[in-house]
C-alpha positions in Angstrom: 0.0 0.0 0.0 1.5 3.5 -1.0 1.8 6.5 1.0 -1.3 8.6 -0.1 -3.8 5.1 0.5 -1.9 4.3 3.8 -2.4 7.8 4.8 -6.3 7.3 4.2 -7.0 4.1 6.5 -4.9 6.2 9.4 -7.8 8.8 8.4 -10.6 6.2 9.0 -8.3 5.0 12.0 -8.4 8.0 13.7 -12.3 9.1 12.7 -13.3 6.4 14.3 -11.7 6.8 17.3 -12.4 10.4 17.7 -16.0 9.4 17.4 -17.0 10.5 13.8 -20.2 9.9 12.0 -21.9 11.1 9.1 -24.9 9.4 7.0 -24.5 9.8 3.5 -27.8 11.4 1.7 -29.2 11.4 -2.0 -27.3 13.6 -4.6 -30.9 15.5 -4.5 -30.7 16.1 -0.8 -27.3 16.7 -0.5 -28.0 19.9 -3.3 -30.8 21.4 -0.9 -28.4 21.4 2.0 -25.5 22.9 0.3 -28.2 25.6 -1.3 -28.2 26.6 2.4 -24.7 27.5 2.6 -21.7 27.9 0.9 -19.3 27.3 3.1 -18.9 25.3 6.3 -17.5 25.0 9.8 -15.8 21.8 10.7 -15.2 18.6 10.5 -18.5 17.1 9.2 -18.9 19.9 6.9 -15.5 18.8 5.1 -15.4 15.2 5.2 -19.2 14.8 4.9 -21.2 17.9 3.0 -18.2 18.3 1.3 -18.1 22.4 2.0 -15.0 24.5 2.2 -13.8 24.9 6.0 -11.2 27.4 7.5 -8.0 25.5 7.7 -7.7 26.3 11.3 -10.8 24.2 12.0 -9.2 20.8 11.2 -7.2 18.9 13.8 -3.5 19.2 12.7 -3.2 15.6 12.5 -6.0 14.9 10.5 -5.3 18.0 8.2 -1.8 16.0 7.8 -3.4 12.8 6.4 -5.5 14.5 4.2 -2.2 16.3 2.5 -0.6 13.1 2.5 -3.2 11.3 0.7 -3.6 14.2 -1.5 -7.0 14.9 -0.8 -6.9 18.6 0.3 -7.3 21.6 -1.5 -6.4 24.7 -0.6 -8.8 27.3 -1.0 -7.5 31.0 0.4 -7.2 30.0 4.3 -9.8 27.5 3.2 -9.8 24.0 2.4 -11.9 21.4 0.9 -11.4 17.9 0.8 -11.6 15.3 -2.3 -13.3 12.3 -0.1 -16.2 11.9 1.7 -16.5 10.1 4.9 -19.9 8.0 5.6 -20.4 5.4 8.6 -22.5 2.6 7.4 -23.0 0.2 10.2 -20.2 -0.2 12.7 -17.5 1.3 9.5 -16.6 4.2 8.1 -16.1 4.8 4.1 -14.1 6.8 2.5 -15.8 7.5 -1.1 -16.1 10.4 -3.8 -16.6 13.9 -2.9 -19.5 15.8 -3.7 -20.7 16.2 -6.7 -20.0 13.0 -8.2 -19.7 14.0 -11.6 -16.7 12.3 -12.6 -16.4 9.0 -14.6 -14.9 7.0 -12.1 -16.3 8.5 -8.9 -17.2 5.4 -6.4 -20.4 6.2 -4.9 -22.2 5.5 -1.5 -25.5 6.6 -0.5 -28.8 5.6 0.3 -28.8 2.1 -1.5 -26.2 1.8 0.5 -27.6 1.4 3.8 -30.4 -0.5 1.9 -28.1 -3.4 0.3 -26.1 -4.2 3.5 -29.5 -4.3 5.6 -31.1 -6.4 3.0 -27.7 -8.7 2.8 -27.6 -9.0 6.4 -30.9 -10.3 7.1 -30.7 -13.2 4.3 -27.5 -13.9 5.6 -28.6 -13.8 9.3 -29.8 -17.5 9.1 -27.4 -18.5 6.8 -25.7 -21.9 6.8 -21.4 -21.8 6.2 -20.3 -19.7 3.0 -17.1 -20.8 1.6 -16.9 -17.5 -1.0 -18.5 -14.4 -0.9 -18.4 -12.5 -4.6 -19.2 -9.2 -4.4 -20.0 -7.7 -7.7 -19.4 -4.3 -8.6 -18.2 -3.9 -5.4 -18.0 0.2 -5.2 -16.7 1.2 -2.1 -16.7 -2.3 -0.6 -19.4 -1.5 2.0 -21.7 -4.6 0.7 -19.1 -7.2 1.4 -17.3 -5.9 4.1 -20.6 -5.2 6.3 -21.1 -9.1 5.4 -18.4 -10.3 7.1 -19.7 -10.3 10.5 -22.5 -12.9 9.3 -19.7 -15.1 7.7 -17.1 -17.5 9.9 -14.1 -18.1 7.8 -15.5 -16.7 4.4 -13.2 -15.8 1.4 -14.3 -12.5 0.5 -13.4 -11.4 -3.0 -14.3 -7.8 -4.3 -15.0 -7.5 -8.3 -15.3 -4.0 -9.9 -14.1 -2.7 -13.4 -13.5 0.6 -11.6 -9.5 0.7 -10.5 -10.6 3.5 -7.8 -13.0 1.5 -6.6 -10.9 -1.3 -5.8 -8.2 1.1 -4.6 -10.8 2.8 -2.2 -12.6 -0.9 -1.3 -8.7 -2.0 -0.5 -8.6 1.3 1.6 -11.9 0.8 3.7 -11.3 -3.2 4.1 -8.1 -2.7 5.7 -9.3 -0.3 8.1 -12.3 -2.2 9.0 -9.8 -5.1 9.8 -11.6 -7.4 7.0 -9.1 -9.3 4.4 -10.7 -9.5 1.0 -9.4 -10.3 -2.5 -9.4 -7.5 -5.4 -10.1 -8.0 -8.9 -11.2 -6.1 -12.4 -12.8 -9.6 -13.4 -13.4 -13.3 -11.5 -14.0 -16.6 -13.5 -15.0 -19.7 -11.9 -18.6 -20.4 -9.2 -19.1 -19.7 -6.2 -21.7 -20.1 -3.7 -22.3 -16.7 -2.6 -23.5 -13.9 -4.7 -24.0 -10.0 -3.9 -24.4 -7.6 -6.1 -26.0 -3.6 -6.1 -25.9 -2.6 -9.8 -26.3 0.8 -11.0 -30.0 0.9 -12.0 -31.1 4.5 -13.5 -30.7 5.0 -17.2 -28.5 8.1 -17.1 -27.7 10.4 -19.8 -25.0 11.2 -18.9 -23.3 7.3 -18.7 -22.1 7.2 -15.3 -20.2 4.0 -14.6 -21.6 4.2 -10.8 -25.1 5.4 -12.0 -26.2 4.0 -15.2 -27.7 0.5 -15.3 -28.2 0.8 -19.4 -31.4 0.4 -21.2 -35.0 -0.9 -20.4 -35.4 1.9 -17.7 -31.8 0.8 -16.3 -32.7 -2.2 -15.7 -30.1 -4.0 -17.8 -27.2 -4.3 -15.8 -29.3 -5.7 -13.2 -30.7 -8.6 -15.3 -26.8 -9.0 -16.9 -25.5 -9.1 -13.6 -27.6 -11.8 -12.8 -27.7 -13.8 -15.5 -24.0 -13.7 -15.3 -23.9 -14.8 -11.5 -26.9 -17.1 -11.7 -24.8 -19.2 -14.5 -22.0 -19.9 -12.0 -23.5 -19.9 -8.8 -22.6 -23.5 -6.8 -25.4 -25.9 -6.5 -27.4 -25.0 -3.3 -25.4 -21.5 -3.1 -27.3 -18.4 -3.9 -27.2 -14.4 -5.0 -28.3 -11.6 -3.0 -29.1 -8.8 -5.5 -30.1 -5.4 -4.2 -31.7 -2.9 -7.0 -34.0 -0.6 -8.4 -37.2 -1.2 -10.9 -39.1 1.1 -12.7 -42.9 0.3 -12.5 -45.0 1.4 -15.5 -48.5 0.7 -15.3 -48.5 -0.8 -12.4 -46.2 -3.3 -13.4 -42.5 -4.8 -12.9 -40.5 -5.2 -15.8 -37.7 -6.8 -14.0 -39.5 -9.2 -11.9 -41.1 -10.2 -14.9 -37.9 -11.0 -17.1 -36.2 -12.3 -14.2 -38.4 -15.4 -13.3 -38.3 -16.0 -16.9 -34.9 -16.6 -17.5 -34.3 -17.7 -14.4 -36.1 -21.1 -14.1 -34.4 -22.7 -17.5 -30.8 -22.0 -15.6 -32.3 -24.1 -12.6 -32.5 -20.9 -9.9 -35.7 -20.4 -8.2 -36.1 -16.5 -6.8 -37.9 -14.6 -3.9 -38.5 -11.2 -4.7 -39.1 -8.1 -2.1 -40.4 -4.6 -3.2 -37.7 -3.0 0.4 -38.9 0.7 -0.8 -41.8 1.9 -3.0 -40.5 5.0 -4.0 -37.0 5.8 -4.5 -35.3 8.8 -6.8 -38.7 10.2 -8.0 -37.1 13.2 -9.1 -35.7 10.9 -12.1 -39.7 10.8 -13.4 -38.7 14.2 -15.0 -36.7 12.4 -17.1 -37.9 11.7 -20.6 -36.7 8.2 -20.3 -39.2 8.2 -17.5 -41.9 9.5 -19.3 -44.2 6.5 -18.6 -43.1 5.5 -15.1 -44.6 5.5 -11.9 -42.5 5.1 -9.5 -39.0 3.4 -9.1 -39.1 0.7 -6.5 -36.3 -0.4 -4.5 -36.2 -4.1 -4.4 -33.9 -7.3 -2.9 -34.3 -10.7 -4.6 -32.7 -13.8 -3.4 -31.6 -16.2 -6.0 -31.1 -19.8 -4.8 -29.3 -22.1 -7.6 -31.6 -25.1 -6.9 -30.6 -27.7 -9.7 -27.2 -27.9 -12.3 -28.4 -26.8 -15.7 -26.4 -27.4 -19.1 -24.9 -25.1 -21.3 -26.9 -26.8 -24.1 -30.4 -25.4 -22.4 -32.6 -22.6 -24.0 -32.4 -19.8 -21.5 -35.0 -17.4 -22.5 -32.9 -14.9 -24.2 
């Protein structure tokens, strides 16, 4: 680990212990509270809202990491920093700053909190996992959350994004969980996790856009993907978001029919009605309702051959 990353899990080191928290909000929120103000005051304000502080209101030491990592800006006496800080269970995450406009930003937010609650409750009753997979890992949060519900689990983080996996490495180190990195996995495994990007952004956002059919694509490649390698008996815990026109679910729909030829059975779970409703302005939104924020459990109940018609 270089200098600049070693400098950021001392960072979340020394948050921790000097009893920082901040909950991360929607881009749409976090907009309204910085309309407030322009600038901010301490600690929270910097590392969380992402305003310019007076130098002077930084602890030296933590000031000193943040230069070392090459996350400060200097602003006129004022600095801003290039990472946020969010606590999401008993961790803290270090993550993009505000706005997160850049191809490669890793994001954490809302869905967040969402994905590891809904991961830890299926795993809460969960029999031994020999290989946890997270997919499109982000910021790591899903899979190292997870850990406390797993005894002796490989844990291997998978995300085409290099920052990610450099800021995933970052978090999992301070958090005290070993995991495995990598841009791409082959081979099954019997545990699955996955929280796509599922809005069909203009703009193309790695982080953000899931692709076509009301970004619902990425979630039903993800899954396809994973449910063709998933160990017989093992299963995939996939956290998303589904645009409901006319009262009905596209991606419930197309998953339990390509599902059942690649011998996985699903339960699915509408965890949120109404999520992002500001994205109904959109005109790829034109005919949607609402978008729903859902967790679907994918048990692989029977091997299935290559040779079978899955439902393309």
């Amino acid at each position: 680990m270089n200098e600049p990353d070693s400098a950021l899990v001392e960072l979340l080191k020394r948050l921790a212990a000097f009893g920082y928290d901040f909950v991360t909000v929607t881009p749409e929120t976090h907009r309204r509270v910085m309309a407030r103000r322009d600038r901010g005051r301490d600690l929270r304000d910097a590392l969380g809202w992402s305003l310019p502080v007076p130098l002077e209101s930084l602890p030296s030491d933590l000031t000193d990491l943040l230069r070392a990592a090459d996350a400060l800006i200097d602003e006129g006496g004022w600095v801003r920093s290039r990472i946020r800080v969010s606590r999401v269970g008993e961790h803290l995450f270090v993550h993009s700053a505000y706005p997160t406009g850049r191809q490669d930003a890793v994001f954490l937010g809302p869905d967040t909190y969402r994905f590891v609650r809904f991961v830890r409750a299926r795993l809460s009753d969960a029999s031994a996992v020999g290989h946890l997979v997270d997919m499109g890992a982000g910021s790591g949060a899903g899979a190292i959350c997870a850990a406390s519900c797993l005894s002796g689990a490989k844990l291997t983080l998978v995300d085409s994004n290099p920052e990610a996996l450099r800021l995933a490495r970052i978090n999992a180190v301070a958090a005290g969980v070993a995991v495995e990195l990598a841009e791409r996995l082959p081979g099954a495994f019997d545990l699955w996790i996955a929280n796509p990007p599922f809005i069909q952004d203009s703009a193309g956002r790695a982080y953000r856009d899931g692709g076509q059919r009301l970004g619902a694509e990425a979630s039903l490649l993800w899954t396809l993907e994973a449910a063709r390698r998933i160990t017989p008996g093992g299963r995939m815990l996939l956290y998303t978001g589904s645009a409901i026109v006319a009262g009905g679910d596209g991606l419930l729909e197309e998953l339990e029919r390509r599902l059942t030829p690649l011998g996985c059975s699903l339960r699915y779970e509408e965890i949120d009605p109404d999520i992002f409703g500001e994205e109904l302005d959109c005109p790829a939104y034109r005919d949607v309702e609402r978008i729903a924020a859902v967790g679907v459990e994918i048990i692989r109940e029977r091997s299935w051959s290559a040779a079978e018609p899955a439902s393309s």
